[in-house]
N, CA, C and O of each residue as an XYZ file, in Angstrom:
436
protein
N      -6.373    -30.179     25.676
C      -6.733    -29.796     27.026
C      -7.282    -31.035     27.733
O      -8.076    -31.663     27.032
N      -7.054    -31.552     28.970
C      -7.160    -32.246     29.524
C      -8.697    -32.144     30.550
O      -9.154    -31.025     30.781
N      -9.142    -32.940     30.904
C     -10.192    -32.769     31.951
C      -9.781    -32.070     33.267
O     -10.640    -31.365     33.799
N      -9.023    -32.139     33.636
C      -7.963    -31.379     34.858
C      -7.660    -29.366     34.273
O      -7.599    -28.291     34.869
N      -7.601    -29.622     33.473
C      -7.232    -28.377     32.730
C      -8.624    -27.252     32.418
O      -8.752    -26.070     32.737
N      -9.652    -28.275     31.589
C     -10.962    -27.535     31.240
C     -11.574    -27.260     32.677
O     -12.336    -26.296     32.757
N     -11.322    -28.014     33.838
C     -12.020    -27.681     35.251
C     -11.459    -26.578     35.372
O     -12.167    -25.597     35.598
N     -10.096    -26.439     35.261
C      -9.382    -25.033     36.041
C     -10.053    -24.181     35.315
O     -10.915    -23.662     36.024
N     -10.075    -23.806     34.299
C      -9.975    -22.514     33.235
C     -11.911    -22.464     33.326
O     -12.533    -21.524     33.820
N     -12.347    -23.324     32.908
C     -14.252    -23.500     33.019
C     -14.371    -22.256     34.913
O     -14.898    -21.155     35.072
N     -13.588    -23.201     35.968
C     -13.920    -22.403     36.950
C     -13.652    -21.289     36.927
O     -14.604    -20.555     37.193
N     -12.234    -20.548     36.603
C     -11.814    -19.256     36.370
C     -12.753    -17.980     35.013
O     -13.118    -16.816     34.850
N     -12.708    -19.257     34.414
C     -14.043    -18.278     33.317
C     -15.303    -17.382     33.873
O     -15.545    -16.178     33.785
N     -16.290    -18.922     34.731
C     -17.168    -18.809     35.608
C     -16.998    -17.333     36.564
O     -17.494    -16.222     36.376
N     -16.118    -17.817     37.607
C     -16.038    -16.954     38.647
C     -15.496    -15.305     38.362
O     -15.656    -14.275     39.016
N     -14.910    -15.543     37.295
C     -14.726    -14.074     36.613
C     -15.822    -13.407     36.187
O     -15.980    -12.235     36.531
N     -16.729    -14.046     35.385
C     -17.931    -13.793     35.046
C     -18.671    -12.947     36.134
O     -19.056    -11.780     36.065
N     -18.750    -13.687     36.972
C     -19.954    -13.880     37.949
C     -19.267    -12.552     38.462
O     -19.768    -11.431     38.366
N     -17.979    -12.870     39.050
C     -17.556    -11.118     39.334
C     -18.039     -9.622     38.586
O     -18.407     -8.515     38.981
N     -17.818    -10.255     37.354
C     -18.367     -8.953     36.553
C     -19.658     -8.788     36.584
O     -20.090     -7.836     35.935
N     -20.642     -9.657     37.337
C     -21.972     -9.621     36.956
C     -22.364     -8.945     38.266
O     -23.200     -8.055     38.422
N     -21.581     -9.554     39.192
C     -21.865     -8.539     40.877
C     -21.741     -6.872     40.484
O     -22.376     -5.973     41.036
N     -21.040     -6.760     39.706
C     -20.690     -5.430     40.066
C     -21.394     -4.847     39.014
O     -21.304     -3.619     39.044
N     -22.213     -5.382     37.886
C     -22.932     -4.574     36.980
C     -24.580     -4.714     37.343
O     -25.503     -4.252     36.671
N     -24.658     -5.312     38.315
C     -26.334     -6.076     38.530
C     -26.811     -4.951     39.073
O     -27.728     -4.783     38.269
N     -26.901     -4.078     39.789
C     -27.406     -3.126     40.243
C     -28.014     -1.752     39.299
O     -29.033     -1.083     39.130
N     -26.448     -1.896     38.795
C     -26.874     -0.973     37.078
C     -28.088     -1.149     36.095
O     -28.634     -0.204     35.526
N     -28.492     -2.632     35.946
C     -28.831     -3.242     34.624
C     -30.338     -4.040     35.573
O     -31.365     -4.221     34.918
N     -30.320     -4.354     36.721
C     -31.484     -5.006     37.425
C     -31.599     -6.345     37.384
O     -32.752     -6.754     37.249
N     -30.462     -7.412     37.485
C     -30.629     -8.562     37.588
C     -29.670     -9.164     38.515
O     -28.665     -8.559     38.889
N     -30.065    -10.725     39.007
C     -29.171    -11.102     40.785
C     -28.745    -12.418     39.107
O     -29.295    -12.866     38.101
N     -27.228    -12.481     39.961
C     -26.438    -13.280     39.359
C     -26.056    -14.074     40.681
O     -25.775    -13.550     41.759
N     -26.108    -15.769     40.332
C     -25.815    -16.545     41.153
C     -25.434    -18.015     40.737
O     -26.015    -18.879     40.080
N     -23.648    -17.917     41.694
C     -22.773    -18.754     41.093
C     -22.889    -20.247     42.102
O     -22.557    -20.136     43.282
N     -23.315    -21.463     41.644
C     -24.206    -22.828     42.709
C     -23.082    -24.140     42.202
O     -23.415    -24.607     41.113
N     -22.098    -24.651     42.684
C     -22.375    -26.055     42.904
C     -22.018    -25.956     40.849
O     -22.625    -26.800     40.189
N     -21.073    -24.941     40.048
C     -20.246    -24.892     39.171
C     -20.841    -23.928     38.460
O     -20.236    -22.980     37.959
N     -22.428    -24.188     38.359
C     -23.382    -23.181     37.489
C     -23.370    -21.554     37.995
O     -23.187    -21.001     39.080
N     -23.645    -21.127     36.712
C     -24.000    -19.492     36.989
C     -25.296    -19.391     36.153
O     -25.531    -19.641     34.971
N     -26.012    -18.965     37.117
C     -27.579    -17.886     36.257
C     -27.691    -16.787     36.503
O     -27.273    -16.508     37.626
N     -28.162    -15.825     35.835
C     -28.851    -14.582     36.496
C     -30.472    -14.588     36.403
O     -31.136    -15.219     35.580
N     -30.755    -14.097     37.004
C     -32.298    -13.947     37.234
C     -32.577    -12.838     36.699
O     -31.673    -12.008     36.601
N     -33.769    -12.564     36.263
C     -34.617    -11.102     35.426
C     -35.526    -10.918     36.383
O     -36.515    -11.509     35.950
N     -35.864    -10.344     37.676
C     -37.407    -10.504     37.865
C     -38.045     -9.933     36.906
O     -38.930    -10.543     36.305
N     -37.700     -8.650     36.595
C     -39.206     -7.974     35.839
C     -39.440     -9.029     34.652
O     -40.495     -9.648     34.515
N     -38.468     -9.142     33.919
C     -38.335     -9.695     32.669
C     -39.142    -11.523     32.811
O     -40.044    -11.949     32.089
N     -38.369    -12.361     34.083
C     -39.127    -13.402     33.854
C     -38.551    -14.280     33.562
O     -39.058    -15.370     33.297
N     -36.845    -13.915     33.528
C     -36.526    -15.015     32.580
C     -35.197    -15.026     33.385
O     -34.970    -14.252     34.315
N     -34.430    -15.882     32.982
C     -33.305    -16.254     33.450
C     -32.134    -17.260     32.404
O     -32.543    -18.095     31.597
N     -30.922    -17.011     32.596
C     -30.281    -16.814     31.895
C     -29.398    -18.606     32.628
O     -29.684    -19.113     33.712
N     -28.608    -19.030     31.851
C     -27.948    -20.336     32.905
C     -26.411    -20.492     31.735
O     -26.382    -20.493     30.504
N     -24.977    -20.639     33.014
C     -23.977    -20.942     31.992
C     -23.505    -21.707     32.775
O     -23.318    -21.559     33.983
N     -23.203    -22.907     31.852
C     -22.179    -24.403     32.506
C     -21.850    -24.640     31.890
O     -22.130    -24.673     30.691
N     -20.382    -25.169     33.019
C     -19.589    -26.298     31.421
C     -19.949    -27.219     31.717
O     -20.605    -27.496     32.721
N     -19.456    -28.109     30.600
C     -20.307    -28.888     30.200
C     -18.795    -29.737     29.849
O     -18.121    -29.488     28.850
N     -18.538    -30.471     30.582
C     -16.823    -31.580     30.698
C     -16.694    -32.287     29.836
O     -15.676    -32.202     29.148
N     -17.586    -33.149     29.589
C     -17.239    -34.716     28.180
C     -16.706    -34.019     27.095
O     -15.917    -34.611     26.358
N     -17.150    -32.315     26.776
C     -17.247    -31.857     25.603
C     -16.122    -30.784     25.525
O     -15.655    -30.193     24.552
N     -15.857    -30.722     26.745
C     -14.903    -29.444     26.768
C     -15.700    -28.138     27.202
O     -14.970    -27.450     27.915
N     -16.658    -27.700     27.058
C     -17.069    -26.384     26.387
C     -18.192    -25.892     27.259
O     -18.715    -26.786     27.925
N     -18.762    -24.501     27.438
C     -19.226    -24.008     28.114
C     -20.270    -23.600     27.415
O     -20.241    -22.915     26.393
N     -21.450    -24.139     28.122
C     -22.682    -24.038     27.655
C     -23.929    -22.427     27.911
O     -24.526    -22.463     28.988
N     -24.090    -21.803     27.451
C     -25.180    -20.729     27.795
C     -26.555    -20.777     27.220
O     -26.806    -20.913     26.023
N     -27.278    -20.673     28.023
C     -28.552    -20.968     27.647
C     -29.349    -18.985     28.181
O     -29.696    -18.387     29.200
N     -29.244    -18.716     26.532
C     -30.243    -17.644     27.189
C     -30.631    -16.580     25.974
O     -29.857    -16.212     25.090
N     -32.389    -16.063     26.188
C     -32.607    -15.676     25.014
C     -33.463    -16.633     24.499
O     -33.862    -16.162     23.434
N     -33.919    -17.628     24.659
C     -34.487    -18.786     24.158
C     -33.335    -19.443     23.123
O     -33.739    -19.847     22.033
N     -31.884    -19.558     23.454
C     -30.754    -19.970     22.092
C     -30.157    -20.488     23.107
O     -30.363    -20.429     24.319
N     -29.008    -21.261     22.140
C     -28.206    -21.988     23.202
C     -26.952    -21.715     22.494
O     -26.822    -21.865     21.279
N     -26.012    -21.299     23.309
C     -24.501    -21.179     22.990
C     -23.292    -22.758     23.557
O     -23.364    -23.606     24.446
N     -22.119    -22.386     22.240
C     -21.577    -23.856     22.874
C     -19.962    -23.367     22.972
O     -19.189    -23.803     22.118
N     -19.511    -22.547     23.918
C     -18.469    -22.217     23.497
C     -17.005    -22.642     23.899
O     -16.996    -22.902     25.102
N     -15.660    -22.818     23.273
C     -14.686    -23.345     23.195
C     -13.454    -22.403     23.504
O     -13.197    -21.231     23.230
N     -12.531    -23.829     24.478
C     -11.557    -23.002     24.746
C     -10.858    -22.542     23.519
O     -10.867    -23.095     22.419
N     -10.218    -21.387     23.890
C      -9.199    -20.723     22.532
C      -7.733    -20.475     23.330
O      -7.583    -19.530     24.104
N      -6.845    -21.298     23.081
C      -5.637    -21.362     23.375
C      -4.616    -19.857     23.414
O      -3.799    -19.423     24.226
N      -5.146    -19.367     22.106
C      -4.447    -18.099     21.734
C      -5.220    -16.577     22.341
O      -4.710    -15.514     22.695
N      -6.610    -17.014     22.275
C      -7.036    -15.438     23.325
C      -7.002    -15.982     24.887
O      -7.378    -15.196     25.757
N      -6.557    -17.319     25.269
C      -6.871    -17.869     26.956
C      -8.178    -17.322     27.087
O      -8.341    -16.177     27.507
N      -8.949    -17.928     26.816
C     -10.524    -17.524     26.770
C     -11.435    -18.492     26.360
O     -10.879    -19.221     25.538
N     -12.465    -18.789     26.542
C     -13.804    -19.624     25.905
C     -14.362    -18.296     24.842
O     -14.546    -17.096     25.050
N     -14.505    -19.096     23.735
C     -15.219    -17.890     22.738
C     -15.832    -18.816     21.969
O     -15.366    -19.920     21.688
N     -17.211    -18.233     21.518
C     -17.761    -19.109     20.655
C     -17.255    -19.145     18.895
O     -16.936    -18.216     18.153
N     -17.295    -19.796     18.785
C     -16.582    -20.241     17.282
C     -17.312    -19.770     16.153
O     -16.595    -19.655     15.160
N     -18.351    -19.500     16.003
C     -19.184    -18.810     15.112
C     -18.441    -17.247     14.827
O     -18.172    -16.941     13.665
N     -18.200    -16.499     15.717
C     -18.142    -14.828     15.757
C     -16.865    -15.160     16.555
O     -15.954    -14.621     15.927
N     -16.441    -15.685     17.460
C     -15.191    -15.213     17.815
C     -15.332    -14.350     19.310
O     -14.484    -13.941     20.104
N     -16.979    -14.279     19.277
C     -17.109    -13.569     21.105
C     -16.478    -14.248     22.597
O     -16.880    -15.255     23.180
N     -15.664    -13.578     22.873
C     -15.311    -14.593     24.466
C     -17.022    -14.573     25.593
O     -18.017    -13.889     25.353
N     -16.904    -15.178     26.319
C     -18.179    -15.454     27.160
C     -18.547    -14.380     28.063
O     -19.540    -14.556     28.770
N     -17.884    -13.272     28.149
C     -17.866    -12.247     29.071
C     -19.041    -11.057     27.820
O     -19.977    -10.343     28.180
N     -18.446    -11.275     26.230
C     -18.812    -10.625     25.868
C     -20.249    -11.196     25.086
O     -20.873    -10.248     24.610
N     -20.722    -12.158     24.916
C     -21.451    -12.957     24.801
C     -22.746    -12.478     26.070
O     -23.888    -12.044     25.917
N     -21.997    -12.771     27.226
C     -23.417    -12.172     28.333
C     -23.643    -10.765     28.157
O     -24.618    -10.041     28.359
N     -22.510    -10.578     27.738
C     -23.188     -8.593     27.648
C     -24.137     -8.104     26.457
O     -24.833     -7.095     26.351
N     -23.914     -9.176     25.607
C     -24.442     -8.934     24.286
C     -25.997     -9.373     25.015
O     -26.817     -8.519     25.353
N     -26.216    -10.885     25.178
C     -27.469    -11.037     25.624
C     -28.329    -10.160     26.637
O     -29.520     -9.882     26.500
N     -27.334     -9.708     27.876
C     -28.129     -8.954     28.333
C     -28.577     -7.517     27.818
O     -29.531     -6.931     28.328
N     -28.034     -7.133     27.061
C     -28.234     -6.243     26.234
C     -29.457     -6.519     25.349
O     -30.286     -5.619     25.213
N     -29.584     -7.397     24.895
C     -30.674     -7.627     24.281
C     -32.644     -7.680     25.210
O     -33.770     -7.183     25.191
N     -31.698     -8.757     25.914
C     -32.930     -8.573     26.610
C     -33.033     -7.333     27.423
O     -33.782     -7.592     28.364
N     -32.789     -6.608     27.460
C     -32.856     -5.285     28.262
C     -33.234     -4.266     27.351
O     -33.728     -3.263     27.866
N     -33.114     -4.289     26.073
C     -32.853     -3.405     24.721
C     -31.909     -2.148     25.001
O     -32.145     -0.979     24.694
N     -30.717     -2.689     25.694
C     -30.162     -1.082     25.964
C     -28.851     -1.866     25.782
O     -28.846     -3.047     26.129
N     -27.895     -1.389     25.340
C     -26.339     -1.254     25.556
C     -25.791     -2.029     27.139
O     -26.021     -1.255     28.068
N     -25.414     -2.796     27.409
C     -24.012     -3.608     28.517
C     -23.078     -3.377     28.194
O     -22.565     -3.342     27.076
N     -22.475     -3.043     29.883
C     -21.069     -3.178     29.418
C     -20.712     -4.157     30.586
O     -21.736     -4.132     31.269
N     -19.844     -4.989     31.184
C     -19.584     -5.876     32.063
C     -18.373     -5.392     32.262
O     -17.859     -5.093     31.184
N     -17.635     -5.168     33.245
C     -16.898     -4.724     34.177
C     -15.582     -5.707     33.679
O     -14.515     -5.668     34.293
């Protein structure tokens, strides 16, 4: 994958995301906001906030949230970023975290 290539697919990852996060934020109580490549969501009650970027030299899309840090890689065969440990794509990765921090079940749109 090329640097031209990880921009396209990093942005399409992103903005998909962030779509799914508009439309579940109301459900679950947190503002998701996509800046200048980055996406965070905000917790008010909770306090905390969540941050995903890629991250170019490396290829790979970074999530920071939970107090952990995720590093995850394109996968040619699902067309997806998934982290390499478990095999989660990044859509399902935020649902998992927000799930956690919420202690209830996500589902992302």
């Amino acid at each position: 994958m090329d640097d031209q290539q990880f921009q396209r697919e990093a942005d399409k990852a992103l903005s998909a995301l962030y779509r799914s996060l508009i439309e579940a934020s109301d459900n679950y109580g947190f503002e998701p906001d996509l800046n200048n490549g980055a996406l965070t969501v905000e917790f008010e009650e909770q306090r905390t906030r969540f941050v995903v970027s890629p991250n170019s030299p490396v290829r790979q899309i970074w999530v920071s949230a939970n107090v952990r840090s995720y590093k995850l890689d394109w996968n040619e065969h699902a067309s997806a970023f998934v982290l390499p440990d478990d095999g989660r794509t990044l859509r399902r990765l935020m649902a998992d975290a927000i799930g956690e921090l919420l202690g209830e079940a996500v589902t992302l749109p």
